[in-house]
Structures are given as C-alpha cells and as structure tokens.
C-alpha positions as CSV (number, residue, x, y, z in Angstrom):
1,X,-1.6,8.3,18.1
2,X,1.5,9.7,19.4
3,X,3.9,11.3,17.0
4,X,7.5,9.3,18.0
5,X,10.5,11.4,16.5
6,X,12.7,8.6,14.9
7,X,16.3,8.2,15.8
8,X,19.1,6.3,14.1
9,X,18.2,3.0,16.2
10,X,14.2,3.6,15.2
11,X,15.7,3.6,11.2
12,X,17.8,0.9,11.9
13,X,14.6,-1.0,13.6
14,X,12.2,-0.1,10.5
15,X,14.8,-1.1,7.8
16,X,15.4,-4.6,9.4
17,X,11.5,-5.4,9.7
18,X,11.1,-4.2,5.9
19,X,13.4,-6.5,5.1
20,X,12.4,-9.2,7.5
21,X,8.7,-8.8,9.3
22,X,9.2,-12.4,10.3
23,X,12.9,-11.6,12.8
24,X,12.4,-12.3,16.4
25,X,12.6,-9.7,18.8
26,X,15.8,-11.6,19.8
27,X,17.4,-11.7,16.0
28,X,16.0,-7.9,15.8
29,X,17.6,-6.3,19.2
30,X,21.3,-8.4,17.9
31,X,20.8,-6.8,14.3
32,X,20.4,-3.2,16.1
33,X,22.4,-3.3,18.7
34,X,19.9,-3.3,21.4
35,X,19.2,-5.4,24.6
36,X,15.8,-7.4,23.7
37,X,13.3,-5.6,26.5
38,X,14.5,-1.7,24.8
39,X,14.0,-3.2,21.7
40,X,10.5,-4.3,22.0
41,X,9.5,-1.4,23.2
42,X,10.6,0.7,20.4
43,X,9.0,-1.8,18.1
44,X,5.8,-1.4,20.6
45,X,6.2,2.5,20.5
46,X,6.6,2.1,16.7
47,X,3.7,0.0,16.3
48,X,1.0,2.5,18.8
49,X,2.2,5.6,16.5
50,X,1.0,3.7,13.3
51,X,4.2,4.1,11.8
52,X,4.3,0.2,11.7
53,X,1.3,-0.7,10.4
54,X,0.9,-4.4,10.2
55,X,3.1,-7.0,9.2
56,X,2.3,-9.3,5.7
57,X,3.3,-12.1,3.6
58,X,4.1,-10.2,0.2
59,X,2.5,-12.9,-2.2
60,X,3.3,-13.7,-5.9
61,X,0.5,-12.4,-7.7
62,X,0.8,-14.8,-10.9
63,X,1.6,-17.8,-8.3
64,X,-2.5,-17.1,-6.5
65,X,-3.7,-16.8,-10.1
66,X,-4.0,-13.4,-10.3
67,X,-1.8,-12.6,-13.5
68,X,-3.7,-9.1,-14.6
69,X,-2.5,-5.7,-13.1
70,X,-4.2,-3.0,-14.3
71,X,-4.2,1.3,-13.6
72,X,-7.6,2.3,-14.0
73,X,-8.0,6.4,-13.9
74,X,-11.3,7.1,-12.9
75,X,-12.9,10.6,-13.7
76,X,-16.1,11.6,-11.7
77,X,-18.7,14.3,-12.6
78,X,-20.0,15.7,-9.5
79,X,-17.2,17.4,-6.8
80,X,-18.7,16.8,-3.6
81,X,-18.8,15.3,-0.2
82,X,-22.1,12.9,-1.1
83,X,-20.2,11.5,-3.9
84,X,-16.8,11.6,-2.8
85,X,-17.5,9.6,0.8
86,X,-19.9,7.3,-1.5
87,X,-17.1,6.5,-4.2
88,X,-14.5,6.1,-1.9
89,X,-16.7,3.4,0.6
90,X,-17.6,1.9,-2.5
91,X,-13.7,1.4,-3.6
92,X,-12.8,0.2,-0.2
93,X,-15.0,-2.9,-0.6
94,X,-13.6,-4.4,-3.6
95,X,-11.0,-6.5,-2.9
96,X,-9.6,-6.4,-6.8
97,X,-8.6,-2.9,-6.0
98,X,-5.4,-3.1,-3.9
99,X,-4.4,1.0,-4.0
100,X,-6.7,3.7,-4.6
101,X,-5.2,7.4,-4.9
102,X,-7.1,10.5,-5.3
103,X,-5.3,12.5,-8.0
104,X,-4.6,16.2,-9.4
105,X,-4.4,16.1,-13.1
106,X,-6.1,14.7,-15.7
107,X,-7.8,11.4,-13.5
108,X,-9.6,12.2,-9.8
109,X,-8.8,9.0,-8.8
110,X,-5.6,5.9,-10.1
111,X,-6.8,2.7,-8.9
112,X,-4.5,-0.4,-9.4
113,X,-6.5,-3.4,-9.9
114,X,-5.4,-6.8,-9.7
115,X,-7.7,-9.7,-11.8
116,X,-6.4,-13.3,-13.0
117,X,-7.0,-12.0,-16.6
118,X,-8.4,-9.9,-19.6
119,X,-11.8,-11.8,-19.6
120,X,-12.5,-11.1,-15.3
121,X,-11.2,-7.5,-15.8
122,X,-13.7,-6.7,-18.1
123,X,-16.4,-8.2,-15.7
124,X,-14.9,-6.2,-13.3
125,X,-15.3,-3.3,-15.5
126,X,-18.3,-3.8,-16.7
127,X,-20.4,-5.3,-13.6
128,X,-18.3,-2.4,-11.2
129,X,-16.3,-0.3,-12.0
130,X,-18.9,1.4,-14.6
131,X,-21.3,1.3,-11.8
132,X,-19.8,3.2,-9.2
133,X,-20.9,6.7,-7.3
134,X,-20.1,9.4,-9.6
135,X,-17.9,8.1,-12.5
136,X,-18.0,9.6,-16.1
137,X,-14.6,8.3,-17.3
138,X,-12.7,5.2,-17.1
139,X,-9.1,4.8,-18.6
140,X,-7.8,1.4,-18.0
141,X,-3.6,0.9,-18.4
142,X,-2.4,-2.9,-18.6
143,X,0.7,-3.6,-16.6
144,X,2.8,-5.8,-19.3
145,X,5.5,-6.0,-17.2
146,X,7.2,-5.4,-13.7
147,X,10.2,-3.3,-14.2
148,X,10.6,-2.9,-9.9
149,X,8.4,-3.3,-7.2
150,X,9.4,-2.3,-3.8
151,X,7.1,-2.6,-0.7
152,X,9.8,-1.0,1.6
153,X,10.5,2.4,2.0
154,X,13.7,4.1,1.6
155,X,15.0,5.9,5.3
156,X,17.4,7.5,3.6
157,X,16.1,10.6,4.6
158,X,16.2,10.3,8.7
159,X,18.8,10.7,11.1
160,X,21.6,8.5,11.1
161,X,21.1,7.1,7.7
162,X,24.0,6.6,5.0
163,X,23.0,8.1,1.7
C-alpha cells in the first residue's frame, strides 16, 4: 500500500465520510471544497492506502436481536507461534466476536462478544470459547450499559485540524 501523507483536505475528506459513508462524491467534493474529479481521487488514493477501509451500515445491536455484549479476557498457557497463529485463526471465524485485541497485562487476549443473551453466551462459552487453541483462563465482563460508542475517529491530531 502506499503510505499517502494526509493534508487538511484529506482530514476534511475522512471526517465527512465518518460522519456520512453514504455522501456522493458530488455532496463530498461541495462539503470540502473540492471540484468532484480531485475529489474522487483523493477518496481513491485514500481508499488504495487502506486508510479507508470499507464503508458499513452501523446496525443497532438490540434492534437484530443481539442484546448481550460481553469482554471476555482470555489467558493462554503456551507462548508460541503454533498456538498463537492457531488461536488467532480460530477467533477470526466466529462471527460472535466482533474485536479481538492481544493484550499486555493481566489477559493475552480482550475479545468483545456480541450474543442475543445470557442463555447463548454461555453456549458460546461453553461449546467455544472453552475450546479454543491454548486457553487456561476465561474472565467474562457484561456490558450493562452503553455510556458512548464512537465508530469514528477523532483527526484532531493532523494538519489543519481545530482542536
């Protein structure tokens, strides 16, 4: 991928599309500033780095049926490659974990699993989670609320940006 150094009109591109994946190219280039043809190719250049990386619907989780979140810390015994790549391709096939994070502390790994409820987490649990490559230690954490969820990032740090 080519690494793109971001200018004020690249933060000014990425803050729109967080806030609106769905704006034309026609309602993006007005809300920059930009003609439409340089303004699809930033969003082009943007999206060849990887520093766009897809566009989604951001879905209500209790709306689908899905009204459990839950941090799981997961501690494994053995340190090494074998068990590491076989953990982690394990993880990546299970579509209730939407996040997995290797960790320093007292976890290796946080995942954050999403169920409909306390009976299919502890299925979940029981019929995977206890089976997988390498774990001693399972500490589950039940979300009981949302206090904020943000799927944008803050820019606040690159050029051009306002504090």
């Amino acid at each position: 991928m080519p690494e793109v150094k971001l200018d004020n009109l690249d933060r000014r591109i990425l803050a729109a599309l967080q806030r609106d994946g769905r704006l034309s190219n026609v309602q993006l280039s007005e809300e920059v500033g930009l003609s439409p043809s340089p303004c699809l190719r930033r969003v082009r250049l943007l999206e060849q780095s990887g520093i766009i990386r897809g566009y989604h619907a951001e879905l209500d989780r209790g709306g689908v049926g899905l009204g459990l979140t839950v941090f799981v810390g997961i501690k494994v015994g053995q340190h090494d490659d074998e068990v590491d790549s076989a953990f982690r391709d394990a993880v990546a096939d299970l579509p209730e974990v939407v996040s997995c994070y290797l960790l320093s502390g007292e976890s290796d790994f946080l995942l954050q699993v999403v169920v409909p409820d306390l009976p299919a987490y502890e299925r979940f649990l029981r019929g995977t989670l206890l089976k997988l490559p390498g774990v001693t230690d399972i500490r589950s954490n039940f979300a009981i609320s949302t206090v904020k969820r943000e799927t944008g990032l803050s820019l606040a740090h690159l050029p051009g940006a306002a504090g």
